[in-house]
DRENTORTOR-247333 format. One record per atom (N, C-alpha, C): x, y, z. Coordinates in steps of 0.001 Angstrom, whole numbers, always signed. Last residue first. Layout:
u;v;w
X;Y;Z
...
% end
This chain:
u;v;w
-37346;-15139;+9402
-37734;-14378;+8316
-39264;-13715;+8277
-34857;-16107;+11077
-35958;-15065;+11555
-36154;-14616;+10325
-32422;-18603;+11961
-33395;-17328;+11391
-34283;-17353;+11205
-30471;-20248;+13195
-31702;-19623;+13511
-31237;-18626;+12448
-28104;-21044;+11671
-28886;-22297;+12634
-30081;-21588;+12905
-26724;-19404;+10308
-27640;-20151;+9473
-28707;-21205;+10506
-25246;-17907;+12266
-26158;-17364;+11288
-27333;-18561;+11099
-23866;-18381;+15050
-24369;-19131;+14046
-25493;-19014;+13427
-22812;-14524;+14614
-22964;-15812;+15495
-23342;-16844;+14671
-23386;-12072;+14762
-22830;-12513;+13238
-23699;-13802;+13731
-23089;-9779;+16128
-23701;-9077;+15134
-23647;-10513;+14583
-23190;-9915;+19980
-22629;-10887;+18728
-23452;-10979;+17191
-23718;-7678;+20575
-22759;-8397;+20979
-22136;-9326;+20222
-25112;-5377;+18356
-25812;-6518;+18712
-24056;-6969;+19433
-25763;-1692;+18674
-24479;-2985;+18477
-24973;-4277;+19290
-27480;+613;+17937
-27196;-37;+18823
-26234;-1390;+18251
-28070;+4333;+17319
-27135;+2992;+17191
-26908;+1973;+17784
-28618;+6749;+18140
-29831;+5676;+17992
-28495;+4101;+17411
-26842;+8037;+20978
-26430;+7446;+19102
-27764;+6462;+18951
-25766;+9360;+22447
-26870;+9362;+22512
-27527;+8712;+21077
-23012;+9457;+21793
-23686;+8500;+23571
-25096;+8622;+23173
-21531;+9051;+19004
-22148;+9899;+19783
-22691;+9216;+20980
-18404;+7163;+18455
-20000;+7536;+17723
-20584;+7951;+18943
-15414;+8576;+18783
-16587;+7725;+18938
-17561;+8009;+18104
-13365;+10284;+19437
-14244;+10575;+20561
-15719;+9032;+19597
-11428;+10644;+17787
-12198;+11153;+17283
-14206;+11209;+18422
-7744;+11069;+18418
-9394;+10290;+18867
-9971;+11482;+18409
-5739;+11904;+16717
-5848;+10920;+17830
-6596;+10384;+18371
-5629;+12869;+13247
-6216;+12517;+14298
-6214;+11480;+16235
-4038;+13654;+11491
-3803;+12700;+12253
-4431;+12702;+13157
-4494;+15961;+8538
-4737;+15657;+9842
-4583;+14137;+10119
-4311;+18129;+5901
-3680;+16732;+6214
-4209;+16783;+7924
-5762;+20753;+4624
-5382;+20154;+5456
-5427;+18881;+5512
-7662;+21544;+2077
-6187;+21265;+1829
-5303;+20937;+3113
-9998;+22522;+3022
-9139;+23213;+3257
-7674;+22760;+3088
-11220;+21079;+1064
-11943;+22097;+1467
-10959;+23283;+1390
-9895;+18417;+1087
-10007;+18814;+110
-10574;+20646;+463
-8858;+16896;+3862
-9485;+17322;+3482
-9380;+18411;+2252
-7572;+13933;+5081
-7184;+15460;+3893
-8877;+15975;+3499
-6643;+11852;+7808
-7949;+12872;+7288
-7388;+13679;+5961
-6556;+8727;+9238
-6061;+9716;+8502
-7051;+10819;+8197
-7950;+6981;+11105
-6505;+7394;+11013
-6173;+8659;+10716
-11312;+7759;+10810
-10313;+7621;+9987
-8846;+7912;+11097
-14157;+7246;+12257
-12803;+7487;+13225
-11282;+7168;+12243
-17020;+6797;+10978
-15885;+6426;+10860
-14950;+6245;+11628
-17969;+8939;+13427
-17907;+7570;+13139
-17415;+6527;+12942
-17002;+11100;+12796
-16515;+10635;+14221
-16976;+8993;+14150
-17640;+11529;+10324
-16130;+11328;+10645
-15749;+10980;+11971
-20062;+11854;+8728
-19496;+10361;+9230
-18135;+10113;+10202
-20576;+14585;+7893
-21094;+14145;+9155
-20819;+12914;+9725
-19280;+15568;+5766
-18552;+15311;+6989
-18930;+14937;+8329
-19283;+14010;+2586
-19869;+13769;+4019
-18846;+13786;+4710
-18277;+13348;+220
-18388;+14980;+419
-19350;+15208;+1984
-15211;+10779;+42
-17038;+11437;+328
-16607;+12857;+400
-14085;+7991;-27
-13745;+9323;-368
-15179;+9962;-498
-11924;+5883;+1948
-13235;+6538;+1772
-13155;+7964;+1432
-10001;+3470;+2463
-10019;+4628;+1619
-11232;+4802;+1586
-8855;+904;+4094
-10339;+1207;+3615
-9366;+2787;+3048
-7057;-2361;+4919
-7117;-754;+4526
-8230;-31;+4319
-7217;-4740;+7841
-6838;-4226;+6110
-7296;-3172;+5994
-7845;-5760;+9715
-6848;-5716;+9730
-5823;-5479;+8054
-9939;-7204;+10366
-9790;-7991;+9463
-8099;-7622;+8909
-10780;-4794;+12595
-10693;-6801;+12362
-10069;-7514;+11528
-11206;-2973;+10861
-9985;-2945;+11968
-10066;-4478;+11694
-12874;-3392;+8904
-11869;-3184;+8262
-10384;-3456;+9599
-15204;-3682;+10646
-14720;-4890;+9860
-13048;-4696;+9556
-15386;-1262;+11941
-15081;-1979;+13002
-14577;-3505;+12285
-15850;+400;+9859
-14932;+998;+10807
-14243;-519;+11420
-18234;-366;+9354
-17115;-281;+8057
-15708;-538;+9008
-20110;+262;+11267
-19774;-1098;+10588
-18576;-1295;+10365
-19432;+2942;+11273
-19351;+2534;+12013
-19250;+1180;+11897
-20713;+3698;+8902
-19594;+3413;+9007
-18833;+3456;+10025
-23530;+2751;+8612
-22892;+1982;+8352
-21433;+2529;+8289
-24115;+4893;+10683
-24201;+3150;+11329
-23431;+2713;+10697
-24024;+6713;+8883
-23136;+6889;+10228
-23096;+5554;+10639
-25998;+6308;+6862
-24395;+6428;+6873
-23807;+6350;+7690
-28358;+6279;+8674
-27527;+4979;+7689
-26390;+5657;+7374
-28535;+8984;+8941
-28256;+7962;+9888
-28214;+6627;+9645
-28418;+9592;+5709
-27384;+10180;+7005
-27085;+9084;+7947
-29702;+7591;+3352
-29736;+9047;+4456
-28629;+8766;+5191
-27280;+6928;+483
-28334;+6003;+1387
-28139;+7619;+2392
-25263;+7389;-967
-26755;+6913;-1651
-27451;+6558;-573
-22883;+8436;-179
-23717;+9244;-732
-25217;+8741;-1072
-21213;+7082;+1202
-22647;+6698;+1834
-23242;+7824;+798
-18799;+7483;-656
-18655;+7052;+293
-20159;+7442;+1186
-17661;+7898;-3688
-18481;+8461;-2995
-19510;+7307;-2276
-15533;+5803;-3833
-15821;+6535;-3910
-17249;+6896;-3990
-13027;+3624;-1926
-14398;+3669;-2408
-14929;+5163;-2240
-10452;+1388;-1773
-10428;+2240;-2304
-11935;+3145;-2502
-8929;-1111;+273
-10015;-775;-290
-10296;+808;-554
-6980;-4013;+253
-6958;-2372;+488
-8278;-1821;-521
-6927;-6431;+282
-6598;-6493;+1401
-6514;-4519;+1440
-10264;-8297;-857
-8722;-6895;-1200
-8119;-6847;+284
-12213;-9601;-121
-10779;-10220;-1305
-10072;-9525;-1639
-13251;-9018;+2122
-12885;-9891;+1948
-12028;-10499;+1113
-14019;-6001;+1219
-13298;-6391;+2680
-12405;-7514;+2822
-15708;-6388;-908
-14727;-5590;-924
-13314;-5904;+76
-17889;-7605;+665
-17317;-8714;-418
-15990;-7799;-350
-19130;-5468;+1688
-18861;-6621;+2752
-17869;-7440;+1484
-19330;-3391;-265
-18047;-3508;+1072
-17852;-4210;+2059
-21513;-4738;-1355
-20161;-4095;-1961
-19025;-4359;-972
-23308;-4299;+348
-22543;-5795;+260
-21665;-5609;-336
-24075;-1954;+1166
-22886;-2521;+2016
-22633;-3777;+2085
-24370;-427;-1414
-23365;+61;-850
-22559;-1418;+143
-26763;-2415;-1919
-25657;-2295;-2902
-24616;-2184;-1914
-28323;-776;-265
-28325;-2331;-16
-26991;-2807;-489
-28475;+1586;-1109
-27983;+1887;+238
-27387;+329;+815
-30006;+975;-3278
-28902;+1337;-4095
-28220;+1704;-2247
-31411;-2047;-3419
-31710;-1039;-2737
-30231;-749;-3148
-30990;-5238;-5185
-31180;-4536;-3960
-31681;-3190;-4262
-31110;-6350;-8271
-32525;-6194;-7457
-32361;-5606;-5987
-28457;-7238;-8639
-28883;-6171;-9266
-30494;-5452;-8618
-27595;-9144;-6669
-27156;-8129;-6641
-28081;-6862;-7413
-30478;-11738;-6547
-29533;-11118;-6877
-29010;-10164;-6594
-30981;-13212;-3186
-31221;-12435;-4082
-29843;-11978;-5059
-29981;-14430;-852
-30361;-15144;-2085
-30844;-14437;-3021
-29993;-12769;+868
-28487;-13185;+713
-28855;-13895;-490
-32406;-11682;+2253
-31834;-10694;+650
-30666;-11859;+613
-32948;-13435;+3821
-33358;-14417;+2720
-32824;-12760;+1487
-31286;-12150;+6038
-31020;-13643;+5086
-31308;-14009;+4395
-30423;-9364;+6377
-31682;-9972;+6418
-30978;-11167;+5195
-27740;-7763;+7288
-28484;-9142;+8268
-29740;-9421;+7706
-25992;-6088;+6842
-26798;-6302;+5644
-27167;-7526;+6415
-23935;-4628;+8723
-25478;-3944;+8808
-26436;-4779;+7639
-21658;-5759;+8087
-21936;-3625;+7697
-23260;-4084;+7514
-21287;-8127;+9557
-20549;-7064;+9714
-21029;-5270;+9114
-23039;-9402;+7805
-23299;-9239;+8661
-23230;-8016;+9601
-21143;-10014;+5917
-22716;-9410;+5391
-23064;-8809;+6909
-18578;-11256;+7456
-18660;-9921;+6641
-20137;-9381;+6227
-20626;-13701;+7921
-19484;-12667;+9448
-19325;-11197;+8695
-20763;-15020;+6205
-22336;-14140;+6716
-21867;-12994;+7522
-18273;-15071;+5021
-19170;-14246;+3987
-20373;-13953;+5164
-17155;-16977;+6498
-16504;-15734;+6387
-17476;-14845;+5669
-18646;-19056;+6853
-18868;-18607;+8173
-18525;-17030;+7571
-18757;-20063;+4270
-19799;-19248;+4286
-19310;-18662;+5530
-15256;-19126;+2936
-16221;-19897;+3658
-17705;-19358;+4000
-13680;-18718;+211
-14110;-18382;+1942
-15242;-18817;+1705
-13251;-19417;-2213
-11972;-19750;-988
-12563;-18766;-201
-14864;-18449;-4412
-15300;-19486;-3394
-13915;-19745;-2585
-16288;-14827;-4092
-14915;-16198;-3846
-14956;-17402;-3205
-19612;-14361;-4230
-17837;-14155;-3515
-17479;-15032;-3919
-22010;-14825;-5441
-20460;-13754;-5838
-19072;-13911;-5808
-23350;-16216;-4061
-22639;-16720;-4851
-21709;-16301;-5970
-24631;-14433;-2557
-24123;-14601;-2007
-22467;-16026;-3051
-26415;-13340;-4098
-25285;-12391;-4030
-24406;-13089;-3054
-27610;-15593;-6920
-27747;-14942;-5564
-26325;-14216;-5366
-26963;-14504;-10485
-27122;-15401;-9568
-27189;-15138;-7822
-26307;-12382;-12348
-27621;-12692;-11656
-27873;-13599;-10566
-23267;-11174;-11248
-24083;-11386;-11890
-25279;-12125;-11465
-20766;-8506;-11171
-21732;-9535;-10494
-23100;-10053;-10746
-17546;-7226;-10179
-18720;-7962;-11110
-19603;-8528;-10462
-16402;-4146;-8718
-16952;-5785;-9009
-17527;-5714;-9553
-13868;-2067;-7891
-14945;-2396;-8786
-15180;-4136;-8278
-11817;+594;-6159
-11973;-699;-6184
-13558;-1238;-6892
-10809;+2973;-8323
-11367;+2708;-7226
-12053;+1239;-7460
-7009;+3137;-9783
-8409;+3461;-10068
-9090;+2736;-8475
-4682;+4934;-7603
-5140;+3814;-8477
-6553;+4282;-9128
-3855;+6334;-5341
-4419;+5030;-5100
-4493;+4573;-6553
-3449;+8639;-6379
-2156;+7764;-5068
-2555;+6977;-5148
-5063;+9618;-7883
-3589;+10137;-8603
-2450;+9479;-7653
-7724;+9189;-7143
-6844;+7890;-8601
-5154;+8246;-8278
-7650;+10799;-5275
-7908;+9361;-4653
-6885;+8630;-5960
-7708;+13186;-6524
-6527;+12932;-6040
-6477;+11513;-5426
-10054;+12824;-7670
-8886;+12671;-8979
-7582;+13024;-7745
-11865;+13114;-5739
-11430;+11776;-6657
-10327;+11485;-7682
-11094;+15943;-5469
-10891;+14398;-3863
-10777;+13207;-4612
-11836;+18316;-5999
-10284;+16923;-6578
-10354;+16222;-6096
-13965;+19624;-5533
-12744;+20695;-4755
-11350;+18966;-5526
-16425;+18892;-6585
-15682;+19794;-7655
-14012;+20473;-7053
-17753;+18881;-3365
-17674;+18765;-4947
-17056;+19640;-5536
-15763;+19209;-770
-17228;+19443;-1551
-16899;+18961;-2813
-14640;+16528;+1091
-14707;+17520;+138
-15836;+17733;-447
-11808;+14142;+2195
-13610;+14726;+2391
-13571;+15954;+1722
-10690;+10733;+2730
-10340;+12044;+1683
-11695;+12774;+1439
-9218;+8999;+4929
-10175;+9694;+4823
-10417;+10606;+3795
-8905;+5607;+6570
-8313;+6897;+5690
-9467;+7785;+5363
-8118;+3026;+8491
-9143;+3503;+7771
-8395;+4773;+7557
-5660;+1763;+9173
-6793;+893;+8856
-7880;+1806;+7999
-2240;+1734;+9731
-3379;+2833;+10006
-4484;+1497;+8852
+1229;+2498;+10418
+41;+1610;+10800
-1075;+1992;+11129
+2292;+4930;+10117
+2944;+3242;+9815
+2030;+2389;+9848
+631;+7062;+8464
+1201;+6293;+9633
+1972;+5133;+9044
+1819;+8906;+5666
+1090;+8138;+6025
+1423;+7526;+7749
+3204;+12278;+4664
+3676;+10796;+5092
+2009;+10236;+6075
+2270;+13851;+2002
+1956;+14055;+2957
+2123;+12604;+4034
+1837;+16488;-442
+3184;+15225;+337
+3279;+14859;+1682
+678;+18052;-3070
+427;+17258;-1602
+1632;+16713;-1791
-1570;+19812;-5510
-293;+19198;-4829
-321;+18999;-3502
-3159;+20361;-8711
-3413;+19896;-7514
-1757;+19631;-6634
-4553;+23581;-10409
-3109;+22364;-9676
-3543;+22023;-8327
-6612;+23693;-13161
-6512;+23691;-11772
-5296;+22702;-11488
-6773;+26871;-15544
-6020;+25739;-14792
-5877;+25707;-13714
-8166;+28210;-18833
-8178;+27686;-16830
-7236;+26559;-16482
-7309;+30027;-21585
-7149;+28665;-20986
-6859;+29019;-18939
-9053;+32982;-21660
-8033;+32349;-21240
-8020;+31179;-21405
-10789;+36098;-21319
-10870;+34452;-22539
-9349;+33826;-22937
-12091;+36369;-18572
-10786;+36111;-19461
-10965;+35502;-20137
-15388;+37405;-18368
-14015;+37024;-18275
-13530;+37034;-19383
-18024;+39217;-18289
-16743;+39822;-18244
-15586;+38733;-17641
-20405;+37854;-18604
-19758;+37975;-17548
-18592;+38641;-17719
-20357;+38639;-21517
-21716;+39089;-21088
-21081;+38956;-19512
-18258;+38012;-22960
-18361;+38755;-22998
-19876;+39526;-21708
-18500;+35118;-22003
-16977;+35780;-21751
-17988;+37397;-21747
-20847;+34242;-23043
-20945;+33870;-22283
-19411;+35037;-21566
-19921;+34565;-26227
-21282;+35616;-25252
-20986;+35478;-24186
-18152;+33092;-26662
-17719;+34302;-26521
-18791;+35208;-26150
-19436;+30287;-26040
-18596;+30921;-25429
-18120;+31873;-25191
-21217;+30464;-28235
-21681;+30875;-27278
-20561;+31204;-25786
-19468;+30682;-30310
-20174;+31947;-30282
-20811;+31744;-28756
-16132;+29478;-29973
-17341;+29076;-30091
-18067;+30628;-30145
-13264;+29499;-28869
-13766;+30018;-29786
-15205;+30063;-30533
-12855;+28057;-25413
-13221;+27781;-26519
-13580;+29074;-27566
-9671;+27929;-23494
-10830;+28636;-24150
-11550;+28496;-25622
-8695;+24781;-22787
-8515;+25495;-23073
-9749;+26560;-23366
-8061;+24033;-19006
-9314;+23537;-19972
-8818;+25005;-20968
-6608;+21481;-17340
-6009;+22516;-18552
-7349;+22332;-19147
-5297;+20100;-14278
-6166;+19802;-15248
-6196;+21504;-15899
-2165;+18630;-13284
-3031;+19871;-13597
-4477;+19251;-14048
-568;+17288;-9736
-858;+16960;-11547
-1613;+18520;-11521
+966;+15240;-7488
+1182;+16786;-7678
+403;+16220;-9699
+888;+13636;-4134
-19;+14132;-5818
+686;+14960;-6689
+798;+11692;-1784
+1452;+12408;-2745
+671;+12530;-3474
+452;+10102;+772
-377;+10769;+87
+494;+12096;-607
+2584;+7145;+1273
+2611;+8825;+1657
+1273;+9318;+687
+2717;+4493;+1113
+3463;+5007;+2283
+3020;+6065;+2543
+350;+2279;-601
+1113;+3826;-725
+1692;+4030;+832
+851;-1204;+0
+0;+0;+0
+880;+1245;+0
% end
C-alpha cells in the first residue's frame, strides 16, 4: 500500500472560440483564457493505520486525487445469480455471513437475491462486505452518498469496526462530513481546506447514538433465522 499521500498533476481547460462561449466571456466579463486547476500534496502516512479519509465538496479533486495515489477505485462484477454466490469461493460461508453481517446487511433471505434487485444503500454494504474480503486495500468513492445520514453513520461505524478486524485498509472518499466521528479515519485530507490531519481520537459515535451494536452481530447465522 502507498506510504505517503502524494499528488502533484493539472487539469487545462482550453478557451473555446465558439459563439456561445464568446457571449458567455463577454456578457460575464471574463478572461478568454485557458483555466487551470493544480493539484499538490506530500503528505507521510502512519505506519500503521486501517481507515483513511479524503472529504470535500464537490468539484474541490478528492477523486482525482484518490486515482492520482491510489489507483483506479476498487470495482466488481456480479451477476444474476444470488449475491451470495459472488464471492470467492476460498471463503467460507462462516466468512461471507461474518462480513454481510458485519456492515449492517443481516436480512437472510436478501443473501439469495440477486445483486442487481437490492436497494442502491443495499448495494453500498454488500459491496463492502465482499470488498473487505478479497482486497486487502479498499479504495471507495463516494462514500454513503446513496443512502440518508443515519444509515451512513451506522454503516460506518460497521465499516470501521470490519476493516480494523480484518486488519486491512479502507479509503473513503465522500463529500460527508457528518461520518467522521464515526468512521474514526486514522487519517484525514481534506479537500476544502487542503489540510492533512492525524487525528488521535475522534471521541466515537455519539452516547446518545440511535445505534445499537448486537454483541454478537454474526454468530451461528444459518442455525436460527428469523424471516
Amino acid at each position: 500500500m502507498i506510504e505517503a499521500l502524494k499528488f502533484e498533476f493539472s487539469y487545462k481547460t482550453d478557451f473555446s472560440n465558439s459563439f456561445r462561449c464568446k457571449s458567455l466571456v463577454g456578457q460575464y466579463d471574463l478572461e478568454d483564457k485557458e483555466t487551470i486547476q493544480h493539484y499538490k500534496g506530500n503528505y507521510s502516512l502512519p505506519d500503521k493505520w486501517n481507515i483513511g479519509l479524503i472529504v470535500g465538496n464537490s468539484g474541490t479533486g478528492k477523486t482525482s486525487i484518490a486515482k492520482n495515489v491510489f489507483g483506479q477505485f476498487s470495482k466488481l462484477d456480479w451477476n444474476d445469480k444470488p449475491l451470495i454466490d459472488n464471492f470467492s469461493d476460498k471463503f467460507s460461508m462462516d466468512q461471507i455471513t461474518h462480513s454481510l453481517s458485519s456492515v449492517g446487511f443481516n436480512c437472510v433471505p436478501y443473501w439469495l437475491k440477486p445483486f442487481k434487485v437490492l436497494s442502491n444503500g443495499e448495494k453500498t454494504r454488500v459491496e463492502l462486505a465482499r470488498l473487505a474480503l478479497e482486497n486487502e486495500n479498499v479504495v471507495y468513492d463516494e462514500f454513503t452518498s446513496l443512502v440518508d445520514r443515519d444509515v451512513a453513520k451506522c454503516m460506518s461505524h460497521s465499516v470501521k469496526k470490519l476493516f480494523k478486524s480484518l486488519n486491512k485498509k479502507f479509503v473513503a472518499v465522500t463529500c460527508h462530513h457528518d461520518i467522521i466521528n464515526w468512521l474514526e479515519p486514522d487519517w484525514i485530507y481534506n479537500t476544502d481546506t487542503k489540510e492533512y490531519t492525524l487525528p488521535k481520537s475522534l471521541g466515537g459515535a455519539p452516547s446518545n447514538s440511535i445505534f445499537t451494536e448486537s454483541k454478537k452481530p454474526h454468530g451461528t447465522i444459518i442455525k436460527s433465522i428469523i424471516i
